[in-house]
DONU-853457 format. One record per residue (C-alpha): x, y negated, z; residue number from 1. Coordinates in Angstrom, 1 decimal, padded with zeros to 4 digits, m for minus. Layout:
% DONU-853457
<rec east="X" north="Y" up="Z" k="NUM"/>
...
This chain:
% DONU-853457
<rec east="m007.6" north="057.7" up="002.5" k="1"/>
<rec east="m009.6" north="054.7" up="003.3" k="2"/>
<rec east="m012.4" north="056.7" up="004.8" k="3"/>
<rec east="m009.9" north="058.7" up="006.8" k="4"/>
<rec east="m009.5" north="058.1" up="011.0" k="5"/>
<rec east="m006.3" north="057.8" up="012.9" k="6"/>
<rec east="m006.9" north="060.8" up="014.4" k="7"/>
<rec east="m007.4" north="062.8" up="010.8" k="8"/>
<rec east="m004.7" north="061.2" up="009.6" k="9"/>
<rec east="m002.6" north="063.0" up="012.6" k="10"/>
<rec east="m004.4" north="066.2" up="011.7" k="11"/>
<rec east="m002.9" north="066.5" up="007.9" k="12"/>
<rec east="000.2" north="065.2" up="008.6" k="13"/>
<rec east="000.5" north="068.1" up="011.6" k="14"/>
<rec east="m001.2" north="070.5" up="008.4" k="15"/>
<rec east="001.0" north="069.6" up="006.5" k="16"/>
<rec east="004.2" north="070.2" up="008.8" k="17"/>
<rec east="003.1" north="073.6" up="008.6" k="18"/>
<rec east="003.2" north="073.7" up="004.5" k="19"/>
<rec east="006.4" north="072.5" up="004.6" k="20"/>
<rec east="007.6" north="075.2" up="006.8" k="21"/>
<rec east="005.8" north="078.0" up="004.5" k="22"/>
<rec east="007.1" north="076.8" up="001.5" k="23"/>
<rec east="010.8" north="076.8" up="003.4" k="24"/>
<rec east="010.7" north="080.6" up="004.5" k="25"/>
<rec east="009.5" north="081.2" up="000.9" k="26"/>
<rec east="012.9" north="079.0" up="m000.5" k="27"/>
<rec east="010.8" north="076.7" up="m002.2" k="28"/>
<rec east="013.0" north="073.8" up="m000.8" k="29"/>
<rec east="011.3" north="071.6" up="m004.1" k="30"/>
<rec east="007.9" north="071.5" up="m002.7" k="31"/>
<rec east="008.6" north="071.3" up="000.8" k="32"/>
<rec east="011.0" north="068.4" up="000.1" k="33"/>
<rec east="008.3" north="066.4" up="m001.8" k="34"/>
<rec east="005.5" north="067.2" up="000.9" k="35"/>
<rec east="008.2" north="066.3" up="003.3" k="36"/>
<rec east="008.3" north="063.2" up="001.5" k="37"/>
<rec east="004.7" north="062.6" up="001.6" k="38"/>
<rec east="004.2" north="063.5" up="005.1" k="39"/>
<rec east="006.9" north="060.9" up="005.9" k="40"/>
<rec east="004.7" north="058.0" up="004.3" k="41"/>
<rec east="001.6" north="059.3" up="005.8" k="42"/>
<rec east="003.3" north="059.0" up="008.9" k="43"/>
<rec east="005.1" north="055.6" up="008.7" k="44"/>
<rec east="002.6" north="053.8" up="006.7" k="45"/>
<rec east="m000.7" north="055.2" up="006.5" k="46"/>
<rec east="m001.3" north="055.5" up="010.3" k="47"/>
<rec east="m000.1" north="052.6" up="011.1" k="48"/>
<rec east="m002.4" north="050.9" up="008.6" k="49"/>
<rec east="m005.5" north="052.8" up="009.5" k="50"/>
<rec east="m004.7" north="051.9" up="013.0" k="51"/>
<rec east="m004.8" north="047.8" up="011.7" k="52"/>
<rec east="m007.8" north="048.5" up="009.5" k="53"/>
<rec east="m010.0" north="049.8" up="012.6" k="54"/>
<rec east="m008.9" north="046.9" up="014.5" k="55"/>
<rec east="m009.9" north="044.8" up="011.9" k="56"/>
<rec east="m013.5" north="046.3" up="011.3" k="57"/>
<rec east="m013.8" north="045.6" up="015.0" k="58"/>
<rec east="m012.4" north="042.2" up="015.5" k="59"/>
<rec east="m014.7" north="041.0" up="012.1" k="60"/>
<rec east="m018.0" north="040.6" up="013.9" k="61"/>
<rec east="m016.3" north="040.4" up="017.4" k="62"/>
<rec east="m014.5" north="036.7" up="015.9" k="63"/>
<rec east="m017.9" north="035.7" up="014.1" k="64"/>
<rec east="m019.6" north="036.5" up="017.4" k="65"/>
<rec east="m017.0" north="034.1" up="019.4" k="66"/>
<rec east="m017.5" north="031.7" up="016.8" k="67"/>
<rec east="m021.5" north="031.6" up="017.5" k="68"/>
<rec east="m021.5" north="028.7" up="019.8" k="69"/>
<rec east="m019.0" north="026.4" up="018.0" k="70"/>
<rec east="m020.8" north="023.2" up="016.7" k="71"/>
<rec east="m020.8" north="022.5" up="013.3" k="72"/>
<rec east="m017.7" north="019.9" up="012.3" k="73"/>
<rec east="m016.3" north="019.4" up="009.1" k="74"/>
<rec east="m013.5" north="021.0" up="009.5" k="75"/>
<rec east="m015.5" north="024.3" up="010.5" k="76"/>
<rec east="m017.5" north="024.1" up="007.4" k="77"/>
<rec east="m014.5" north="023.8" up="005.4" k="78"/>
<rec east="m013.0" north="027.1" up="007.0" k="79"/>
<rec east="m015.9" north="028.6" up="006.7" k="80"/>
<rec east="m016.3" north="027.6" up="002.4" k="81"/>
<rec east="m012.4" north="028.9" up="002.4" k="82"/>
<rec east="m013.0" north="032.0" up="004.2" k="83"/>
<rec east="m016.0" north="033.1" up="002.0" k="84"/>
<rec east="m013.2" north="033.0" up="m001.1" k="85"/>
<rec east="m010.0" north="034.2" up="000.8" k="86"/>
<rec east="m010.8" north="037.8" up="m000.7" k="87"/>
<rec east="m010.7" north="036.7" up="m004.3" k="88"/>
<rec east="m006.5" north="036.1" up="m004.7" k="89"/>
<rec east="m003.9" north="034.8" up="m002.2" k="90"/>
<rec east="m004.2" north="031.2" up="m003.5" k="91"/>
<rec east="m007.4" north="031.6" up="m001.8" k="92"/>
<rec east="m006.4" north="033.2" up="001.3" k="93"/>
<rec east="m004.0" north="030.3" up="001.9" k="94"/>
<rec east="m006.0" north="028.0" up="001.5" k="95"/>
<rec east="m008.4" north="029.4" up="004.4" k="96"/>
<rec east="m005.0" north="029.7" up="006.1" k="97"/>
<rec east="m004.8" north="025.5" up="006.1" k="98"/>
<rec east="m008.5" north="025.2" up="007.1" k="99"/>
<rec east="m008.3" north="027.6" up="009.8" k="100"/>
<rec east="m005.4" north="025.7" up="011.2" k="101"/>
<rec east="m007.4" north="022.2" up="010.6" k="102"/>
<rec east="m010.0" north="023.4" up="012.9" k="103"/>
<rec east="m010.2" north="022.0" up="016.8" k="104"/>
<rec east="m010.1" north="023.8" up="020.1" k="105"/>
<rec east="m010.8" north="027.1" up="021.1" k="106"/>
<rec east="m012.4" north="027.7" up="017.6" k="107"/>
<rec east="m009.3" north="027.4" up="016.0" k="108"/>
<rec east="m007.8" north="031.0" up="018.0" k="109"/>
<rec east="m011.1" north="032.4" up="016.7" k="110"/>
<rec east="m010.8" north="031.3" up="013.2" k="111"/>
<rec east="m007.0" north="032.4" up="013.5" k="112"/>
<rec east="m008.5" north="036.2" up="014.4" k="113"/>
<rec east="m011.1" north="036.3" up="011.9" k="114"/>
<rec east="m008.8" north="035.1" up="009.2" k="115"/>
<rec east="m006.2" north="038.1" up="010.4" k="116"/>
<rec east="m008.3" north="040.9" up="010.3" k="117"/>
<rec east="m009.5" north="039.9" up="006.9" k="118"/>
<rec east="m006.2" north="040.5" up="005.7" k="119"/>
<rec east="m006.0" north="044.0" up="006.9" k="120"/>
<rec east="m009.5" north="045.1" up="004.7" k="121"/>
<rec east="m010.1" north="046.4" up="001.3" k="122"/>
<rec east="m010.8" north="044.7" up="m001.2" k="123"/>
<rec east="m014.5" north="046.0" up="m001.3" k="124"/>
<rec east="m015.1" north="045.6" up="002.3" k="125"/>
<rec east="m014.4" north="042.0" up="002.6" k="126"/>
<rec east="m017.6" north="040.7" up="000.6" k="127"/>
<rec east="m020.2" north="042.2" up="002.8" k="128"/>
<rec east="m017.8" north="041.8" up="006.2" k="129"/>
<rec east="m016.6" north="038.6" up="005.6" k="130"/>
<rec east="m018.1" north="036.4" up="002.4" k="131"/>
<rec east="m021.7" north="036.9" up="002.8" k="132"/>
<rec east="m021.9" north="035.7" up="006.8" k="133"/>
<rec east="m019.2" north="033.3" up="005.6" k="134"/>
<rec east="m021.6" north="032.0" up="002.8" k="135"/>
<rec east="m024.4" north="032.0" up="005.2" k="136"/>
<rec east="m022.9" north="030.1" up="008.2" k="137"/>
<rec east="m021.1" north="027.7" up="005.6" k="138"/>
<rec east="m024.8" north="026.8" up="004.4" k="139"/>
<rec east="m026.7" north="026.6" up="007.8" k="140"/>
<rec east="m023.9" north="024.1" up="009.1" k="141"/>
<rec east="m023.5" north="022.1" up="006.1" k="142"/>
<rec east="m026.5" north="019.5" up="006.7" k="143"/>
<rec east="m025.2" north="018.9" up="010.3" k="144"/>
<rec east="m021.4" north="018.6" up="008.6" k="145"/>
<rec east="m023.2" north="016.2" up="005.9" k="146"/>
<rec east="m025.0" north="014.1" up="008.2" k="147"/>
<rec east="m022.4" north="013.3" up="010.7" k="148"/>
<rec east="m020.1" north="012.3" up="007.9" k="149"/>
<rec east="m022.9" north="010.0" up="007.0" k="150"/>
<rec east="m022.7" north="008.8" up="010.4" k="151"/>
<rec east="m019.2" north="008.3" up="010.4" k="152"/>
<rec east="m019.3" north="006.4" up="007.7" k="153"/>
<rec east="m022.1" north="003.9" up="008.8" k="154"/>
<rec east="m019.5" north="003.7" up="012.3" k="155"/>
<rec east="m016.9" north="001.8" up="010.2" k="156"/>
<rec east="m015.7" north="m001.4" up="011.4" k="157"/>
<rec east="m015.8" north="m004.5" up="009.5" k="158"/>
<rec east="m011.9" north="m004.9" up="008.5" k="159"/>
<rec east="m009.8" north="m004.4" up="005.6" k="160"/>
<rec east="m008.9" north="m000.8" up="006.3" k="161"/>
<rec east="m012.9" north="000.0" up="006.1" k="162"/>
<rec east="m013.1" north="m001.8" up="003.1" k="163"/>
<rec east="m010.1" north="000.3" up="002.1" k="164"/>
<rec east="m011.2" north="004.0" up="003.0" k="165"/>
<rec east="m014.7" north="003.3" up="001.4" k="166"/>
<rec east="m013.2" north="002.4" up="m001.8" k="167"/>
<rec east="m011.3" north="005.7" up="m002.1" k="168"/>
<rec east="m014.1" north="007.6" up="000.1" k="169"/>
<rec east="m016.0" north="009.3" up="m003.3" k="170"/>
<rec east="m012.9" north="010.9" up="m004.8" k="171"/>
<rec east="m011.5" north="012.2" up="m001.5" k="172"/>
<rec east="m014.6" north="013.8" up="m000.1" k="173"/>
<rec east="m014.9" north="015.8" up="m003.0" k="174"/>
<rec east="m011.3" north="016.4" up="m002.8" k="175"/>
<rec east="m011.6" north="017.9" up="000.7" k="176"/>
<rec east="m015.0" north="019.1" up="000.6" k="177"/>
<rec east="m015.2" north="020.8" up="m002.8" k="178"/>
<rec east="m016.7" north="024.3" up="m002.3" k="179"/>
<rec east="m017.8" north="023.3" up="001.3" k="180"/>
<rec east="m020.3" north="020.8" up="000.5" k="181"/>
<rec east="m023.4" north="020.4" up="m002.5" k="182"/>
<rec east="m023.9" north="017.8" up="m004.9" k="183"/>
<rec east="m026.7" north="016.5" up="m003.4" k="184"/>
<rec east="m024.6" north="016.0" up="m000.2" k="185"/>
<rec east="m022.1" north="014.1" up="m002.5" k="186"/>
<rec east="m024.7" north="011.8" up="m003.7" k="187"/>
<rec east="m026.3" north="011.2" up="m000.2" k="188"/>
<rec east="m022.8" north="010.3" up="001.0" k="189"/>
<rec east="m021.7" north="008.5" up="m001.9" k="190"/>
<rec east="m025.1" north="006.1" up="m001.3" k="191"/>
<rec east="m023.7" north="005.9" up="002.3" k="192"/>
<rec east="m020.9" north="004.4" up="001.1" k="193"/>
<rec east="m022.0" north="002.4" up="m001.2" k="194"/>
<rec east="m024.6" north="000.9" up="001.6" k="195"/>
<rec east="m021.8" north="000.7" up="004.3" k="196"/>
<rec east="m019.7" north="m001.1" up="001.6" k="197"/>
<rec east="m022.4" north="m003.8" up="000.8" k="198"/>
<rec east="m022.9" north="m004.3" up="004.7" k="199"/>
<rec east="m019.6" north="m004.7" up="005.2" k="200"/>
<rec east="m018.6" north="m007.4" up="002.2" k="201"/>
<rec east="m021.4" north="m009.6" up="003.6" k="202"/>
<rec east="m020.5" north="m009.6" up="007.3" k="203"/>
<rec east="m016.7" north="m010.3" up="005.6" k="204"/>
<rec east="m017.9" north="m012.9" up="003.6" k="205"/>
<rec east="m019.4" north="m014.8" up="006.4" k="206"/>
<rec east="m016.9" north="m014.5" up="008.8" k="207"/>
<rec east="m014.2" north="m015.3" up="005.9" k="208"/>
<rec east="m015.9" north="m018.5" up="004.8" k="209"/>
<rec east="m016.6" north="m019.7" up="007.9" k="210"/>
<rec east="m013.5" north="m019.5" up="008.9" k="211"/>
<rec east="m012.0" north="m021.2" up="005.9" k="212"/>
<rec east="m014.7" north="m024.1" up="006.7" k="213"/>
<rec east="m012.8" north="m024.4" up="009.6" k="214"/>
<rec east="m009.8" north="m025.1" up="008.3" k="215"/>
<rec east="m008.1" north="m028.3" up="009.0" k="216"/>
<rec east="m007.5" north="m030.5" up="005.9" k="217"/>
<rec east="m004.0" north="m031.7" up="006.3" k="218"/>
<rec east="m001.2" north="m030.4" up="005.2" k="219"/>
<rec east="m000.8" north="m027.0" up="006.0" k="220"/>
<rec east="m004.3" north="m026.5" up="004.8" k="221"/>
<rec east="m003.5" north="m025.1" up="001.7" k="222"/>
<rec east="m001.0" north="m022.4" up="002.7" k="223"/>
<rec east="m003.8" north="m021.3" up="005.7" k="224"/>
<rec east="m006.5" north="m021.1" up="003.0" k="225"/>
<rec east="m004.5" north="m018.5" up="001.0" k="226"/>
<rec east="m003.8" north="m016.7" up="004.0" k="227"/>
<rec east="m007.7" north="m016.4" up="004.9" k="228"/>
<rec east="m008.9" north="m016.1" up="001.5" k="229"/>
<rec east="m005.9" north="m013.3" up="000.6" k="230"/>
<rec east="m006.8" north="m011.7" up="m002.5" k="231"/>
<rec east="m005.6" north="m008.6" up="m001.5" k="232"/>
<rec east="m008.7" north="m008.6" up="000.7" k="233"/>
<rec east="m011.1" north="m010.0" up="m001.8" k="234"/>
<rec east="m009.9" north="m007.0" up="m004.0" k="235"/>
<rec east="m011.5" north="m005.1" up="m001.7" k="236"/>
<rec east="m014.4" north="m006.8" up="m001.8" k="237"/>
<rec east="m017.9" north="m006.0" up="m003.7" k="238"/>
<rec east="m017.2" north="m008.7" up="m006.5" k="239"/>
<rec east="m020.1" north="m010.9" up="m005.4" k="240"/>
<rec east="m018.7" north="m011.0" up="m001.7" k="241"/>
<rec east="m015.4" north="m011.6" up="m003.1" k="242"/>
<rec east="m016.8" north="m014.6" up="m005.8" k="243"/>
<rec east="m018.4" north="m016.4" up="m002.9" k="244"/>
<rec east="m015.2" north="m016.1" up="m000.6" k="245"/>
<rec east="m013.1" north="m017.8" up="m003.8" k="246"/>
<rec east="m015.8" north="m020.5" up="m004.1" k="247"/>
<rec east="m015.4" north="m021.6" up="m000.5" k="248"/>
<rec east="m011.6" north="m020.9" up="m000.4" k="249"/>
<rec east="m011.7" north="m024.0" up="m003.9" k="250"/>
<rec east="m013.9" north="m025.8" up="m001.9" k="251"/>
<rec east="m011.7" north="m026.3" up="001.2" k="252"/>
<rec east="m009.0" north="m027.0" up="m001.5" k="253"/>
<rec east="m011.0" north="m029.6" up="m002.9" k="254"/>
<rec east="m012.0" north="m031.1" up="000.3" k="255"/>
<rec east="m007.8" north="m031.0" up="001.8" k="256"/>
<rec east="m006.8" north="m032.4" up="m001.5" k="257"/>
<rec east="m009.2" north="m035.7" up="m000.9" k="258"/>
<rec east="m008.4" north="m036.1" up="002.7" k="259"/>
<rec east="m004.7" north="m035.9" up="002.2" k="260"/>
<rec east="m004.4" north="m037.8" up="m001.4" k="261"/>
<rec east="m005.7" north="m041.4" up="000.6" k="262"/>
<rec east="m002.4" north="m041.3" up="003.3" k="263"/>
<rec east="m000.1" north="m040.1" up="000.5" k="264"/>
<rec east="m001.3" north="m043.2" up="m001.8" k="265"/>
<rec east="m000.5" north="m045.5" up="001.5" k="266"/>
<rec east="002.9" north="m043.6" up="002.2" k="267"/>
<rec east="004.1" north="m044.2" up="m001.3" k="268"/>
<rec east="002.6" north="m047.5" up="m001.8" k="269"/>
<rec east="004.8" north="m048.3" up="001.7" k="270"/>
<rec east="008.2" north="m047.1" up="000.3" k="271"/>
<rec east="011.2" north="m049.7" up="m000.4" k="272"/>
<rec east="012.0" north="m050.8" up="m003.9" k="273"/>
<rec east="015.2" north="m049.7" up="m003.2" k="274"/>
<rec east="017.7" north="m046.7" up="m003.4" k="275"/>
<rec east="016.3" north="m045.6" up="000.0" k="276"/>
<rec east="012.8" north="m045.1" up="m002.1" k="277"/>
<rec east="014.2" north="m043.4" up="m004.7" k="278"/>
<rec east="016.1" north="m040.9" up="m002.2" k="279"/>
<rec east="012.8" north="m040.2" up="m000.3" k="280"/>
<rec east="010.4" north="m039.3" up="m003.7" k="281"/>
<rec east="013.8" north="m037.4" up="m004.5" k="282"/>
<rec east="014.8" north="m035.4" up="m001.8" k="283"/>
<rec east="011.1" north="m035.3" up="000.3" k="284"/>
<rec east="008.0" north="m035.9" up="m001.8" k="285"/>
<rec east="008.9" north="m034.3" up="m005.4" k="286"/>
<rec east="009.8" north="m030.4" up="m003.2" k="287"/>
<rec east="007.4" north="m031.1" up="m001.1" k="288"/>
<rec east="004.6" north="m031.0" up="m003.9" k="289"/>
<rec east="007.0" north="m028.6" up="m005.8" k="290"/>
<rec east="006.2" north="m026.2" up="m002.8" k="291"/>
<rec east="002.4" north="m026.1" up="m002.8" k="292"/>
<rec east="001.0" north="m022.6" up="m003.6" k="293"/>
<rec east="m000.2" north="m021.8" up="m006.9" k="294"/>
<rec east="m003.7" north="m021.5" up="m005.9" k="295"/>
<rec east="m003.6" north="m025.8" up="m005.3" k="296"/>
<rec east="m002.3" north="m026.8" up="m009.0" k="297"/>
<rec east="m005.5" north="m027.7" up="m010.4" k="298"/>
<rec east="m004.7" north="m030.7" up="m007.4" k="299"/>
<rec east="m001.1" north="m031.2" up="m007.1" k="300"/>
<rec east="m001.2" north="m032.6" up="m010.4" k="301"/>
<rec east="m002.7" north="m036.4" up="m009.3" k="302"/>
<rec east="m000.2" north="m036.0" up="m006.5" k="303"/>
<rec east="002.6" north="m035.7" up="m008.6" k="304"/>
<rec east="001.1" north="m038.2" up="m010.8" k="305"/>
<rec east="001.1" north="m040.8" up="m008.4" k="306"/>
<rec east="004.8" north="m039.7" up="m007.2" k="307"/>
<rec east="006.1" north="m040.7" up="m010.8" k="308"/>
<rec east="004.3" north="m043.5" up="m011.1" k="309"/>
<rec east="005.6" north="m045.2" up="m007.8" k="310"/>
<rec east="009.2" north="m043.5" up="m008.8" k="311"/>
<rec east="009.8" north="m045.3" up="m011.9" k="312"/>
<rec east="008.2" north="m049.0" up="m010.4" k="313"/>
<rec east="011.2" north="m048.1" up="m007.5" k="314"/>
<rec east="013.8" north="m047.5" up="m010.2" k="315"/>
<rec east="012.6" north="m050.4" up="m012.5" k="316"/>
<rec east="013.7" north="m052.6" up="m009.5" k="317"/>
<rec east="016.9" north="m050.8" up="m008.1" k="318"/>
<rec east="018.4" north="m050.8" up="m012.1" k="319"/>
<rec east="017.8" north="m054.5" up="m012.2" k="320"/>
<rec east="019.6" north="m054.6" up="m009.0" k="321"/>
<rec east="022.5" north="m052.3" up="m010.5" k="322"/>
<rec east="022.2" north="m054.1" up="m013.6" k="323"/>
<rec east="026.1" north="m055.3" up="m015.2" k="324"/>
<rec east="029.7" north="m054.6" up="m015.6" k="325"/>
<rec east="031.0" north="m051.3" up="m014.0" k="326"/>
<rec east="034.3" north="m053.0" up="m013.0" k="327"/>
<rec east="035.1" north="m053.3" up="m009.1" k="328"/>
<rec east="032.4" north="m050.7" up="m008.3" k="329"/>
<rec east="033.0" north="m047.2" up="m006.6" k="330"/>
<rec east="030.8" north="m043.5" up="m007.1" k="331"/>
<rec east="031.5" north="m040.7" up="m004.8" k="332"/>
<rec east="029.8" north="m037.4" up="m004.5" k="333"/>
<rec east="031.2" north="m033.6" up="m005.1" k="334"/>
<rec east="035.0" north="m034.1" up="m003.6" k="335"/>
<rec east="035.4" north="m036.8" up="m006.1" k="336"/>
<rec east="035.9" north="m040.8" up="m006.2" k="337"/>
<rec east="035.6" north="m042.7" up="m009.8" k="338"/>
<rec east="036.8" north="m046.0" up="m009.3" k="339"/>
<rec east="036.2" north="m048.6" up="m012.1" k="340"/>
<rec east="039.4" north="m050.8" up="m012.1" k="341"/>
<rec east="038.3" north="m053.7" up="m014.6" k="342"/>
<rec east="036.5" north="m053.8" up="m018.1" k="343"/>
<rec east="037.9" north="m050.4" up="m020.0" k="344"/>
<rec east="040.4" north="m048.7" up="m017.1" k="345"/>
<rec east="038.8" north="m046.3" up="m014.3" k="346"/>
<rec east="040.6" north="m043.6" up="m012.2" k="347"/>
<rec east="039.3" north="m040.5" up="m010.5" k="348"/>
<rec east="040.6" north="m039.4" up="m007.3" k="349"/>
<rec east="040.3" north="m035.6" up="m005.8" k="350"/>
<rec east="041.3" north="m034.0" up="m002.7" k="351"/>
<rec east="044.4" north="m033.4" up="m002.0" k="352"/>
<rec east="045.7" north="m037.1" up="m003.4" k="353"/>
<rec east="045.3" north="m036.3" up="m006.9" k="354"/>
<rec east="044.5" north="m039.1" up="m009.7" k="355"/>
<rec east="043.6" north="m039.3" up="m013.0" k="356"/>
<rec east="043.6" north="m042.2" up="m015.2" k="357"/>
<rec east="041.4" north="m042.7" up="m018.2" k="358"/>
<rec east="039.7" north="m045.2" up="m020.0" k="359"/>
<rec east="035.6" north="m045.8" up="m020.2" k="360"/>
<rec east="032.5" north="m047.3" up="m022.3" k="361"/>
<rec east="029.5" north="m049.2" up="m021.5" k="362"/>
<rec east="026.7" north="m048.6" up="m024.3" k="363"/>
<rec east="023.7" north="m050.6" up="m024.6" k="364"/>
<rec east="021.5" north="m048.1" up="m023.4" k="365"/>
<rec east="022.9" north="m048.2" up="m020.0" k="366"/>
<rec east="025.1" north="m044.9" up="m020.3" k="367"/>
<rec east="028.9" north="m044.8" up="m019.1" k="368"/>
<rec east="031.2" north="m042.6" up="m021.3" k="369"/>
<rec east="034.7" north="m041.6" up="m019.3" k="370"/>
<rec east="037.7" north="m040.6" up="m021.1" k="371"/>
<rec east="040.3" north="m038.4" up="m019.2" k="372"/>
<rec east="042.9" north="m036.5" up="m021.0" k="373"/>
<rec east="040.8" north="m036.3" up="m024.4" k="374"/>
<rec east="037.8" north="m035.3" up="m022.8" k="375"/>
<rec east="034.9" north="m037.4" up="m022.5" k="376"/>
<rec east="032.0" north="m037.4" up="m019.9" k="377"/>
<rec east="029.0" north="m038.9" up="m020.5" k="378"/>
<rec east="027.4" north="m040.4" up="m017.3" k="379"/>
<rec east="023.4" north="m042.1" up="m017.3" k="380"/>
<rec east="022.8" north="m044.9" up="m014.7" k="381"/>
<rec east="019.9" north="m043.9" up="m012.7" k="382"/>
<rec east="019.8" north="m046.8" up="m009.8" k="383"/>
<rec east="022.6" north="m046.6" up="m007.7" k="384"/>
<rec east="023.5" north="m042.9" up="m009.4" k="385"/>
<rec east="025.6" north="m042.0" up="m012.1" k="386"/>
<rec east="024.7" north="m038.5" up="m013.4" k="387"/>
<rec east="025.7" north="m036.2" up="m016.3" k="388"/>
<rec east="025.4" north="m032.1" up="m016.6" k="389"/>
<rec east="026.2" north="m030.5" up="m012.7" k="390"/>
<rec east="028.1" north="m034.5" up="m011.6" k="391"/>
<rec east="026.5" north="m036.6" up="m009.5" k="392"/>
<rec east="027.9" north="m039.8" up="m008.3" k="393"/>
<rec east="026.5" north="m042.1" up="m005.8" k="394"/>
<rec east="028.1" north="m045.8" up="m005.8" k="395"/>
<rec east="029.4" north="m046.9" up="m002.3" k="396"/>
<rec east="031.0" north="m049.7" up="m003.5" k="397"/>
């Protein structure tokens, strides 16, 4: 049937007609209702396909002939690779589908055509109609396709993103070139990445370290050197770019740790012996430190060092000061007042008017025990502080 025209197929179906009628006059109403059948499909279906499967034949070369001038892109090549395989099964066929759509321009109709048509051929047509030019234009475009990605590739900018594409680049140009391109194209482009890569990490590294250089060391340095030297960059990095980056980035941590650790001596040598000291190391100094970054412990440490060292001096003298009886004296702090009446009697007040009486203890080792209702709290004297679990009292009188 294959071989048959439109026109011959008009022919047997009108021959056919006539059978039908014979066989009726005869009263063979079997036959001619099964020839009737068959002259119905002939009709319906087999014209009609005959009809696509000249189109096709014609629109075949006519599509590759449009497609002549087209220049050679990648996504062309990959149309082409698909196309030469869209006869083998319909996962194949869709996939030339997708890289007909993928194509640009005016080509793209053209591909569209070509890809049409095929589906309207035999089986055994589509390998010399359609595979082999496929084949052919597939390897006459794919050193142009190859090169240009090379090109591409040695375009890159020097930025993260670059350094980000090149280090997934192997894997997904053989996933969206495989059948398109050769292995020797792989391994040129995979040595254009791997060039591209290196150029890029060095230009990186000197712009990174220089800019760390320039740093100021004061404060903030620390926090802006972990910000320039981010390791989600260096990650990116070839490792020996990266090491470099690192040993400037300790460097400039170094350096900020010896500019700043001279004031901070001064500014804590500078502090009062007093409560007023203790509240400062306290409340400013001991966060502050707490809130360098982790990349700066290797230095904090002298810092903090030098913080307790000054801290204890400070509460050597305010304890003296605050050394003797608890009687007459006054803590606040948390809603609530402890007031020390005399030598063994103290009363807490809370909001809202309410008092407690109890009874209290001075041990040797400067702690305060407070009795109320059976329960005891143990209190340390730190300075001018009473402390013990979550309470913290601060004497105002």
């Amino acid at each position: 049937m294959l071989a048959w025209t439109e026109a011959e197929a008009g022919e047997i179906v009108q021959a056919m007609l006539a059978c039908e009628r014979d066989f009726a006059r005869s009263r063979q109403f079997e036959q001619r209702n099964a020839l009737e059948t068959m002259r119905g499909w002939i009709r319906n279906n087999a014209t009609a396909y005959l009809r696509a499967l000249t189109a096709a034949r014609a629109a075949i070369p006519a599509s590759f002939a449009a497609l002549d001038g087209a220049p050679a892109t990648p996504q062309l090549l990959r149309f082409y690779a698909a196309l030469a395989r869209a006869g083998t099964n319909q996962q194949m066929f869709n996939a030339a589908n997708q890289a007909a759509g993928q194509v640009q321009g005016e080509p793209q109709g053209h591909a569209r055509a070509l890809l049409a048509a095929v589906r309207d051929l035999p089986q055994a047509e589509i390998g010399p109609a359609v595979a082999e030019t496929a084949n052919a234009r597939a390897a006459a475009m794919r050193g142009a396709v190859r090169d240009a990605l090379i090109a591409e590739i040695g375009r890159l900018p020097v930025n993260a993103q670059s350094l980000a594409e090149l280090a997934s680049a192997p894997q997904s140009m053989r996933q969206h070139f495989a059948g398109a391109l050769d292995p020797s194209d792989f391994t040129a482009i995979d040595r254009a990445i791997g060039e591209r890569r290196a150029a890029i990490g060095t230009e990186a590294e000197r712009q990174i370290t220089a800019e760390i250089a320039a740093l100021p060391a004061d404060e903030s340095g620390f926090v802006a050197i972990d910000r320039v030297a981010d390791e989600r960059l260096l990650r990116l990095l070839p490792e020996p770019n990266a090491a470099k980056v690192r040993d400037a980035a300790s460097a400039q941590r170094k350096k900020t740790a010896d500019a700043l650790f001279g004031s901070f001596q001064q500014a804590l040598a500078r502090l009062p012996a007093t409560q007023e000291g203790l509240d400062a190391i306290d409340g400013e100094l001991r966060p502050s430190l707490a809130a360098w970054p982790a990349s700066a412990a290797e230095h904090r440490s002298r810092f903090q060092e030098a913080v307790e060292a000054r801290r204890t001096t400070i509460l050597a003298a305010v304890n003296r000061a605050e050394s003797g009886a608890m009687r007459g004296r006054v803590y606040q702090g948390g809603g609530v007042e402890l007031e020390f009446l005399d030598r063994t009697r103290v009363v807490m007040k809370m909001g809202g008017g309410q008092a407690v009486a109890g009874t209290y203890t001075e041990e040797r080792d400067g702690r305060v025990i407070v009795t109320m209702n059976n329960q005891a709290l143990v209190l340390a004297r730190e300075g001018r502080t009473l402390t013990g679990g979550p309470v913290s009292l601060r004497r105002t009188k």
